[in-house]
Backbone as JSON, one array per atom type, in Angstrom:
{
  "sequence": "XXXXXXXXXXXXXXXXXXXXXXXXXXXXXXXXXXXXXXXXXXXXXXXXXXXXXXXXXXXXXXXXXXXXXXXXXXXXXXXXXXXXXXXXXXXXXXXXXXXXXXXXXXXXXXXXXXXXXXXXXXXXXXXXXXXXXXXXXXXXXXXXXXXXXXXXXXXXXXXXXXXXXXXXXXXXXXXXXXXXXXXXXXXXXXXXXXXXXXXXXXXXXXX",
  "N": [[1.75, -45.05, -68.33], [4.99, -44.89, -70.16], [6.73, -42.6, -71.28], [8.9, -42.27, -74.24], [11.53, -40.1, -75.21], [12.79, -39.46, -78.38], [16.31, -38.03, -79.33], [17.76, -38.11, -82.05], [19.61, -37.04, -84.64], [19.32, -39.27, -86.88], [17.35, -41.08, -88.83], [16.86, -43.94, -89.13], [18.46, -44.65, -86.67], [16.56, -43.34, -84.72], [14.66, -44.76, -85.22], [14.87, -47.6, -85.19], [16.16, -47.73, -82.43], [13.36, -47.26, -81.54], [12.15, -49.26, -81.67], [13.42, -51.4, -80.49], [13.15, -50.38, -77.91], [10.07, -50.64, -77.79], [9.78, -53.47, -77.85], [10.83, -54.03, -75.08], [9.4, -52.2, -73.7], [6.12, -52.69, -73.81], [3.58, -51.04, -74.02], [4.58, -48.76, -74.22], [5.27, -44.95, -75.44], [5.88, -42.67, -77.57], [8.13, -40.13, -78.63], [9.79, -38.38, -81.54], [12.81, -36.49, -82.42], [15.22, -34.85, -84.18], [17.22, -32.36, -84.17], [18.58, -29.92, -81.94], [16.11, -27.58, -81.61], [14.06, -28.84, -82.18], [14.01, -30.89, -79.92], [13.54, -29.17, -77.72], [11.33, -28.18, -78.29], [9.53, -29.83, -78.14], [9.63, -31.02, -75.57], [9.02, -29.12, -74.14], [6.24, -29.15, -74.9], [5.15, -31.48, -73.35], [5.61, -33.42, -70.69], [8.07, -35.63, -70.35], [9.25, -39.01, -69.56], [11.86, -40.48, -70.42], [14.21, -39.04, -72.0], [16.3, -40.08, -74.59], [19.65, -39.08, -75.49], [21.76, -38.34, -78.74], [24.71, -37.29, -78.65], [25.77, -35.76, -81.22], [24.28, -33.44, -82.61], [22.82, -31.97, -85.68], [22.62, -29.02, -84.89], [23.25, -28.23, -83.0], [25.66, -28.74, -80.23], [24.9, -31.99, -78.39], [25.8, -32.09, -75.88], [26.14, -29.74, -74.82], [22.77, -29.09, -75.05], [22.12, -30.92, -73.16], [22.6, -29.67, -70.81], [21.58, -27.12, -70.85], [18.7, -28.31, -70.76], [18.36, -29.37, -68.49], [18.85, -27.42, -66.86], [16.73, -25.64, -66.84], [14.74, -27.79, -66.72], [15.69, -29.19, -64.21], [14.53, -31.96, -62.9], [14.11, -33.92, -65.12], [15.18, -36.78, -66.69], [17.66, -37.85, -68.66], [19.45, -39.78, -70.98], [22.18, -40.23, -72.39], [23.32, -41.5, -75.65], [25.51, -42.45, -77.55], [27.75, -42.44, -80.36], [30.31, -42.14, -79.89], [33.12, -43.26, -77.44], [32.68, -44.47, -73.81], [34.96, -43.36, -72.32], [35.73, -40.92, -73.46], [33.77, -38.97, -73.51], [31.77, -39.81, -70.97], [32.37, -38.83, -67.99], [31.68, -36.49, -68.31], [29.07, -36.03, -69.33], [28.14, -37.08, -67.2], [28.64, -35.57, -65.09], [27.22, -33.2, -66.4], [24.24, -33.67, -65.67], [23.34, -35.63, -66.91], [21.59, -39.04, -66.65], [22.52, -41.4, -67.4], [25.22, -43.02, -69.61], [26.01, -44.51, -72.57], [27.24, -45.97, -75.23], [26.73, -46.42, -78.89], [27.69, -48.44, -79.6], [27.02, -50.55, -78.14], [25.03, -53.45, -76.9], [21.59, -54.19, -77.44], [20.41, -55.57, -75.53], [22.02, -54.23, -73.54], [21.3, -52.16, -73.82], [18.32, -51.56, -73.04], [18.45, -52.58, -70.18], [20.4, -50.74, -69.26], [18.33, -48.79, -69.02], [15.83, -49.45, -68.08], [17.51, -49.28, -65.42], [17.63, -46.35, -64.99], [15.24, -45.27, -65.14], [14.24, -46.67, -63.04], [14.77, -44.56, -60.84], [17.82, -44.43, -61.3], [21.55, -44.45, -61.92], [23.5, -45.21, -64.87], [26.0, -46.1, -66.48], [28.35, -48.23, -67.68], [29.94, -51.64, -66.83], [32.52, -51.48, -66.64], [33.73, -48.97, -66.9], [32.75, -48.48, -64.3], [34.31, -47.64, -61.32], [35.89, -45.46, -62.68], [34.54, -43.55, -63.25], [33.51, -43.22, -60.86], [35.56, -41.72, -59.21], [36.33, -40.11, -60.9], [34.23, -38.24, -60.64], [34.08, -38.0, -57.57], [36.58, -36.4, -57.46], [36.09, -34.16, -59.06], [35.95, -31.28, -61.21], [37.8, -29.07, -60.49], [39.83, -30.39, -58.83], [42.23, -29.43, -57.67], [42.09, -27.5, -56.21], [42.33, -28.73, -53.56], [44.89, -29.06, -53.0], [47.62, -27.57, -50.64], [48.95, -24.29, -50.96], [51.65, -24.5, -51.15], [51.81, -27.03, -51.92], [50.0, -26.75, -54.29], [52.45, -25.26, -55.57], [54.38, -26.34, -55.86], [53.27, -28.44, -57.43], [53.01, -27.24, -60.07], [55.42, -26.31, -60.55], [56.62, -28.89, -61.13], [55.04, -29.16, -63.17], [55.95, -27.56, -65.04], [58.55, -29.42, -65.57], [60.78, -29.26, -63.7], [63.24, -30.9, -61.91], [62.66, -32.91, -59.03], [64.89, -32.21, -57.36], [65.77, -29.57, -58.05], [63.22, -28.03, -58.07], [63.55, -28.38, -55.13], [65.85, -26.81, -54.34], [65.22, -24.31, -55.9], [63.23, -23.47, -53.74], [64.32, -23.05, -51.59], [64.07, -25.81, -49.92], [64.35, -28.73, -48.57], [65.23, -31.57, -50.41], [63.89, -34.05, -48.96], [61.39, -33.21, -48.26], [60.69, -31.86, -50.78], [59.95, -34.01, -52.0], [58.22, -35.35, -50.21], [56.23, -33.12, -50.89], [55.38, -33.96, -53.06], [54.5, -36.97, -52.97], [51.81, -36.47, -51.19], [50.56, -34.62, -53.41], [49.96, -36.15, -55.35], [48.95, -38.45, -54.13], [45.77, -37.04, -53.13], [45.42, -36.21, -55.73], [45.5, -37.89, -57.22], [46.75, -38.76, -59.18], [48.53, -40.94, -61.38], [51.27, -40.78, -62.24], [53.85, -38.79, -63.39], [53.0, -37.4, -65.67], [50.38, -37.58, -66.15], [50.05, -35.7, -64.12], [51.04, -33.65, -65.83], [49.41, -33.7, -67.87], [46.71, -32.78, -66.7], [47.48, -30.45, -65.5], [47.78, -29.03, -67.51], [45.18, -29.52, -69.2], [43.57, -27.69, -67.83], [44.68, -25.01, -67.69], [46.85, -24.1, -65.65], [49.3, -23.46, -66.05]],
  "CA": [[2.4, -45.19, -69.64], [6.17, -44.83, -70.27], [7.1, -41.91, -72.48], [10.27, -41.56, -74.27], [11.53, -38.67, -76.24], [14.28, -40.11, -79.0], [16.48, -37.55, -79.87], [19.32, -38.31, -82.7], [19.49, -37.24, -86.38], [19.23, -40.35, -87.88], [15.82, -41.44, -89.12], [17.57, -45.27, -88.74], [18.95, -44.6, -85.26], [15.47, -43.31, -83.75], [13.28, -45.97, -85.34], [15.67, -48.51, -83.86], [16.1, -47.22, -80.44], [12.35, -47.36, -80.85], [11.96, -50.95, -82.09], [14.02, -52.56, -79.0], [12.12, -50.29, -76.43], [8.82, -50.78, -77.96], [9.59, -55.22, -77.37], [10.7, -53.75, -73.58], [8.27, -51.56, -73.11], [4.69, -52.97, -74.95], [2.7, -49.59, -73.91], [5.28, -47.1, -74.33], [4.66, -43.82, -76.18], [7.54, -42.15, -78.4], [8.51, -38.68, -79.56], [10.87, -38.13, -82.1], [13.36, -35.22, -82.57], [16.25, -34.87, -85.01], [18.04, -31.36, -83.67], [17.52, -29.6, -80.46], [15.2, -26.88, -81.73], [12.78, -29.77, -81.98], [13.81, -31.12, -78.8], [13.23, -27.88, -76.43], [9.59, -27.84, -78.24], [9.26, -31.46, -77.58], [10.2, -30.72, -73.66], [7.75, -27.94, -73.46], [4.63, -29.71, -75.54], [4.42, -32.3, -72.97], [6.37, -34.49, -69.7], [8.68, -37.32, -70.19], [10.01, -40.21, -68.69], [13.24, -40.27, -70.46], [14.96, -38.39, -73.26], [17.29, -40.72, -75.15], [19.79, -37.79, -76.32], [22.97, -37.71, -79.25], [25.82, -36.42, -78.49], [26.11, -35.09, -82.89], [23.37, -32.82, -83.32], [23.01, -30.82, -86.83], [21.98, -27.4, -84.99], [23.84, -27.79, -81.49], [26.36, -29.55, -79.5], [24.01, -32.72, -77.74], [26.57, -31.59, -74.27], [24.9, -28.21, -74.27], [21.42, -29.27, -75.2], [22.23, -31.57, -71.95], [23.15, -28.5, -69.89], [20.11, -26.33, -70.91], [18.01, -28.83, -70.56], [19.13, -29.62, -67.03], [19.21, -25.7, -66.04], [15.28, -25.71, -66.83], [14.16, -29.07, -66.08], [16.3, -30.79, -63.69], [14.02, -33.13, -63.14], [13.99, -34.67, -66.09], [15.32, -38.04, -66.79], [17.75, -37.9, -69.74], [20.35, -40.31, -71.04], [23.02, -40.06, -73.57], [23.23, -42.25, -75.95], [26.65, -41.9, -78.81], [29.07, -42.94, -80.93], [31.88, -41.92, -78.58], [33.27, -44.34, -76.36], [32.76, -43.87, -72.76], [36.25, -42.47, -72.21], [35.85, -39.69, -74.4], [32.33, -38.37, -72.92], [30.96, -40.39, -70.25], [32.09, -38.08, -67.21], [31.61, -34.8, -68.5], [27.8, -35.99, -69.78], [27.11, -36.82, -65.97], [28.64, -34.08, -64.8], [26.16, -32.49, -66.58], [23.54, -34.06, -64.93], [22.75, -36.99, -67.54], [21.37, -40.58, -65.56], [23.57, -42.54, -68.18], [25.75, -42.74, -70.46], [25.87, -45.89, -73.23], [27.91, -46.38, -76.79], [25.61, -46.98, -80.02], [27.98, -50.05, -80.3], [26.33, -51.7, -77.07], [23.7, -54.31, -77.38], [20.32, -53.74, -77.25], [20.02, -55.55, -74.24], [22.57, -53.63, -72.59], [20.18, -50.49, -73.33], [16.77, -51.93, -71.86], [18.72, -52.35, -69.07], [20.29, -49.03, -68.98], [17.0, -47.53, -69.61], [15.29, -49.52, -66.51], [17.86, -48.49, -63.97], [17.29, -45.25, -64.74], [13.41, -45.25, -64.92], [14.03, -46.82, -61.4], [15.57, -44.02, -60.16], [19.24, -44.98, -60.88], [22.31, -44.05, -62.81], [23.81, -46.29, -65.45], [26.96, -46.7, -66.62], [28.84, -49.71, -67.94], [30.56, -51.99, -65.37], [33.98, -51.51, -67.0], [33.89, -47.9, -66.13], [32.14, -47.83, -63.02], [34.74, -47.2, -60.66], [37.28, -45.06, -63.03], [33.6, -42.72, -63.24], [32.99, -42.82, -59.7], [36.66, -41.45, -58.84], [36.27, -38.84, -61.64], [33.07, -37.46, -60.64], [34.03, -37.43, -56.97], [37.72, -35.97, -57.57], [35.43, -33.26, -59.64], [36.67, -30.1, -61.95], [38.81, -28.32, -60.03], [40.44, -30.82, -57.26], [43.7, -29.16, -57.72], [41.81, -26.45, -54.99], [42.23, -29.2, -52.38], [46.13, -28.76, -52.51], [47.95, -26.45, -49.97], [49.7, -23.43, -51.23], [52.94, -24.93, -51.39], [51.84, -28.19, -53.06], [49.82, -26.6, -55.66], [53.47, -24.18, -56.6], [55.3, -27.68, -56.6], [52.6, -28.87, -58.92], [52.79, -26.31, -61.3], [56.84, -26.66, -61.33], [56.5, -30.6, -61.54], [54.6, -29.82, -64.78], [56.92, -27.28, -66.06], [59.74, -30.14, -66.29], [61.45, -29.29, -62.98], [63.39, -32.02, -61.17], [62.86, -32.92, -57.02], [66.12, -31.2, -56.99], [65.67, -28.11, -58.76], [62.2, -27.71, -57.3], [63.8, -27.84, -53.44], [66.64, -25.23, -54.55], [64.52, -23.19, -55.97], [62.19, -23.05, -52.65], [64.96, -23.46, -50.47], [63.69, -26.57, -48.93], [65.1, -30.13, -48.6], [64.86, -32.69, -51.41], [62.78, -34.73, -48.91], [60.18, -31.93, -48.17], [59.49, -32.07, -51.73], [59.27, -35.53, -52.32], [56.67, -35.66, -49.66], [54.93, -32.59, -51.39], [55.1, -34.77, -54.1], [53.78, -37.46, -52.38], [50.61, -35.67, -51.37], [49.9, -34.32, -54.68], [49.33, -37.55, -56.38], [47.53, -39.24, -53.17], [44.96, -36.4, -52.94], [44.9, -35.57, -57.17], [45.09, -39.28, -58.07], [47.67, -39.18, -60.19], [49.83, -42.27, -61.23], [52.41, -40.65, -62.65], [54.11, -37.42, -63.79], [52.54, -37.43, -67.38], [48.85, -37.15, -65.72], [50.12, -34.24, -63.25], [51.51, -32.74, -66.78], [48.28, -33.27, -68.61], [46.01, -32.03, -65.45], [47.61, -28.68, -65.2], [47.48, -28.29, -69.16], [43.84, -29.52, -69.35], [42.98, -26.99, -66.59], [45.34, -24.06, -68.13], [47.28, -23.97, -64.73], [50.55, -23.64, -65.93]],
  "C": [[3.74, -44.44, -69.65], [6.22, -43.96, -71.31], [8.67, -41.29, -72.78], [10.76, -40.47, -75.24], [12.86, -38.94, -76.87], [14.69, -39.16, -79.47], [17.94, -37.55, -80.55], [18.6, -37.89, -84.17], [19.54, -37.86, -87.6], [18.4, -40.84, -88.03], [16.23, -42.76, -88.2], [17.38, -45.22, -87.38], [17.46, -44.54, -84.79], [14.94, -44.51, -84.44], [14.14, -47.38, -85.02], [15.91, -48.79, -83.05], [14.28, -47.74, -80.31], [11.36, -49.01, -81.13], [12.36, -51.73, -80.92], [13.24, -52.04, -77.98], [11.07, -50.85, -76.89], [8.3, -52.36, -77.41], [9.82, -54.97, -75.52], [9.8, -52.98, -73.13], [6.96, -51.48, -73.9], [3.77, -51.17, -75.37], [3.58, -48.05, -73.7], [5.23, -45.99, -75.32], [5.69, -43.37, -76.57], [7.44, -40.74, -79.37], [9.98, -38.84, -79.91], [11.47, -36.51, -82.36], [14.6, -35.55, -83.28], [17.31, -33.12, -84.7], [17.47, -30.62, -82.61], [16.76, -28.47, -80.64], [14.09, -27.99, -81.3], [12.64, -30.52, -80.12], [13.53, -30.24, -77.53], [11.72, -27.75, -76.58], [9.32, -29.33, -77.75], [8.96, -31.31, -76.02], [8.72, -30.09, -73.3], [6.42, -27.91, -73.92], [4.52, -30.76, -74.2], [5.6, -32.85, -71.72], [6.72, -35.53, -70.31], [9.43, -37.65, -69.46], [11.28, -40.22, -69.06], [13.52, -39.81, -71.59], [16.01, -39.11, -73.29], [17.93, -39.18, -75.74], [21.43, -38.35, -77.09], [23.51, -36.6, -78.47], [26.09, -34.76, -79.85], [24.77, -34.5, -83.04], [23.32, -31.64, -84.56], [22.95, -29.4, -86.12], [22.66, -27.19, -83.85], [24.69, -28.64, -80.76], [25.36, -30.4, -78.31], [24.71, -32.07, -75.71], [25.67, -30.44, -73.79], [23.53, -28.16, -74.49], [21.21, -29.91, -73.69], [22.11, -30.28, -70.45], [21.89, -27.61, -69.74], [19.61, -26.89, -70.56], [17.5, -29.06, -68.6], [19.09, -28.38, -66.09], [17.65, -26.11, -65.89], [14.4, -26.82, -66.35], [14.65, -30.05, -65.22], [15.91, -31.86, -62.97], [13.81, -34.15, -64.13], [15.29, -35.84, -66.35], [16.7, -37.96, -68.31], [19.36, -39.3, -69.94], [20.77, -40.48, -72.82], [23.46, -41.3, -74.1], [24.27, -42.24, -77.43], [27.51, -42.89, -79.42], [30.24, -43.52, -80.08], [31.99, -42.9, -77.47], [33.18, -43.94, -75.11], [33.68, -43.15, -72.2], [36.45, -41.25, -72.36], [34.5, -38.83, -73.64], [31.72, -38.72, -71.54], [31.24, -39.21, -68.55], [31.56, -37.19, -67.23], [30.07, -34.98, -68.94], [27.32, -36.23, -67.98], [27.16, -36.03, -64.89], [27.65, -33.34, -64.86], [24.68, -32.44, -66.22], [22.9, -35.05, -65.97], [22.76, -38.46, -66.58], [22.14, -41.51, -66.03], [24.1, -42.37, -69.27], [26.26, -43.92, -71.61], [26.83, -45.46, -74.67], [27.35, -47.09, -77.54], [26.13, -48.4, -79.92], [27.7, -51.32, -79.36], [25.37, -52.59, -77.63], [22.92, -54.01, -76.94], [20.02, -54.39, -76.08], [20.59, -54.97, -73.16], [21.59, -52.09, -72.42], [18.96, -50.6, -72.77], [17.83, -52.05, -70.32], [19.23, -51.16, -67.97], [19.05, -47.96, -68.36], [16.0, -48.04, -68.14], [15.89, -49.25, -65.57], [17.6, -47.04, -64.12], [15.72, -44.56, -64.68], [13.22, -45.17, -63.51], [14.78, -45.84, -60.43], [17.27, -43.6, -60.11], [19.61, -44.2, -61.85], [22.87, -45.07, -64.02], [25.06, -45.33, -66.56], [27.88, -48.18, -67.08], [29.81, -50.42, -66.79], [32.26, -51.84, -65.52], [34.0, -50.25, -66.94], [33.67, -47.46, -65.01], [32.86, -47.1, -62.28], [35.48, -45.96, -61.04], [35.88, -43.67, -62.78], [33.33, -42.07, -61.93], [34.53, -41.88, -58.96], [36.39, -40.19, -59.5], [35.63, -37.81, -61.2], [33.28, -37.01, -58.88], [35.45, -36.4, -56.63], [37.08, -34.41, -58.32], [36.47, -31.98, -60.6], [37.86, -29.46, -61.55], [39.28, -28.82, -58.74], [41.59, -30.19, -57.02], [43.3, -27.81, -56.26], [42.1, -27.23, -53.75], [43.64, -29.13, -51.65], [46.11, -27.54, -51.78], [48.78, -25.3, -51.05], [50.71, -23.98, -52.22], [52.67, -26.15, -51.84], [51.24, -27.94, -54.19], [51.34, -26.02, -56.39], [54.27, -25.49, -56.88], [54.78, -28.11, -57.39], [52.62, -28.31, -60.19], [54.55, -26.44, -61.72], [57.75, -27.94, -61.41], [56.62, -30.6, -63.11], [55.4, -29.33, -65.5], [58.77, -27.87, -66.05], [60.87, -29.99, -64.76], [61.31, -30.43, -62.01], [63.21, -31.94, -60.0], [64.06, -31.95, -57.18], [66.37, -29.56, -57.1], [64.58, -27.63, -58.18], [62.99, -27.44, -55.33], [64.86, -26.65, -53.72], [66.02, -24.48, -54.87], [63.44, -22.58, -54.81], [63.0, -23.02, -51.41], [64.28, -24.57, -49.0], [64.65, -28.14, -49.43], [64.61, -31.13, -49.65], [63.64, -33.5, -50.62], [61.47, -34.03, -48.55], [59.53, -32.11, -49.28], [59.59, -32.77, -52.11], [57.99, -36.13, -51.2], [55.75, -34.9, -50.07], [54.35, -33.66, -52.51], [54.09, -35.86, -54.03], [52.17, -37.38, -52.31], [50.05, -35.06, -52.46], [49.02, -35.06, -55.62], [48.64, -38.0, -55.64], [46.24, -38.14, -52.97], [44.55, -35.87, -54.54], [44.49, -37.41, -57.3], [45.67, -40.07, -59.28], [48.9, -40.58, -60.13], [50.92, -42.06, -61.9], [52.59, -39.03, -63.29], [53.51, -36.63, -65.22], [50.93, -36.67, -66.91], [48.74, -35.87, -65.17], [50.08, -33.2, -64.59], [49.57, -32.61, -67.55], [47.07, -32.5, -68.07], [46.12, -30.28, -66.25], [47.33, -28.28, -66.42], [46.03, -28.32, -69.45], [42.93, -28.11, -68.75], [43.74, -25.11, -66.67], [45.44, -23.52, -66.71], [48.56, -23.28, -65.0], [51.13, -21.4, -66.5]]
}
């Protein structure tokens, strides 16, 4: 028997989620939770198969319920299930070690399907993020460690506004020196343009 553990603060939302599994899964069993107090006792009354989890919880950020959860049980099965468009959340939830990551405004058959690749082992994702996810996740938190020395200091005075030109005078090196650091920065960060390098280093409080 299949047990899932619904946890969102919307009466609606869970008895919905548990209306479409219940037609995919006849003999499946269902705990409800509405903030993660309830869901940590939930966890630790009993084993499940998968924890549907919000992102919006009244008592705790659903990210860090993800995170705890994950410290103590990382075996457990969980998948996020939000508002938020994949853009906005979807790496940083499997970062955290969530199996998937879906948008309330999917169709219900896109979530039985969700919900069986990850039963079976798998991850899930939508196919219009797959790859931009799989780049993210293996490019990871802090790729900017993979630069050398001297291409992270060109990166850092990329972002603060300095031109190829001004960057090689100031290092006393040749304009094309640092247009090949340059080069290498973006083929090993991933960047497509100077805007991304800029937002990087600011995201990452490099600068």
């Amino acid at each position: 028997m299949i047990k899932f553990l619904i946890a969102d603060d919307h009466a609606v939302i869970r008895r919905g989620l548990m209306q479409i599994l219940s037609e995919a899964f006849p003999d499946a069993l269902f705990g409800e939770a509405w903030n993660a107090h309830q869901i940590f006792e939930k966890v630790q009354e009993q084993e499940w198969d998968l924890v549907i989890l919000d992102i919006n919880l009244p008592d705790k950020s659903g990210l860090d319920v993800l995170k705890q959860l994950k410290s103590v049980y990382p075996g457990l099965s969980i998948f996020v299930l939000s508002v938020y468009q994949e853009e906005e959340y979807a790496v940083r939830v499997l970062k955290a070690g969530a199996s998937g990551y879906l948008s309330k405004e999917s169709a219900p058959e896109e979530l039985v399907k969700a919900v069986r690749r990850i039963l079976g082992g798998g991850k899930y994702v939508s196919s219009s993020l797959g790859e931009k996810l799989v780049f993210e996740l293996e490019k990871g938190e802090d790729a900017h460690q993979m630069l050398s020395d001297r291409e992270y200091q060109v990166m850092l005075m990329i972002a603060s506004g300095k031109s190829i030109t001004e960057i090689a005078n100031a290092l006393c090196l040749s304009v094309q020196s640092i247009s090949t650091y340059h080069s290498r920065i973006f083929e090993k960060m991933g960047f497509k343009n100077n805007t991304e390098l800029i937002r990087y280093v600011i995201d990452h409080k490099l600068g």
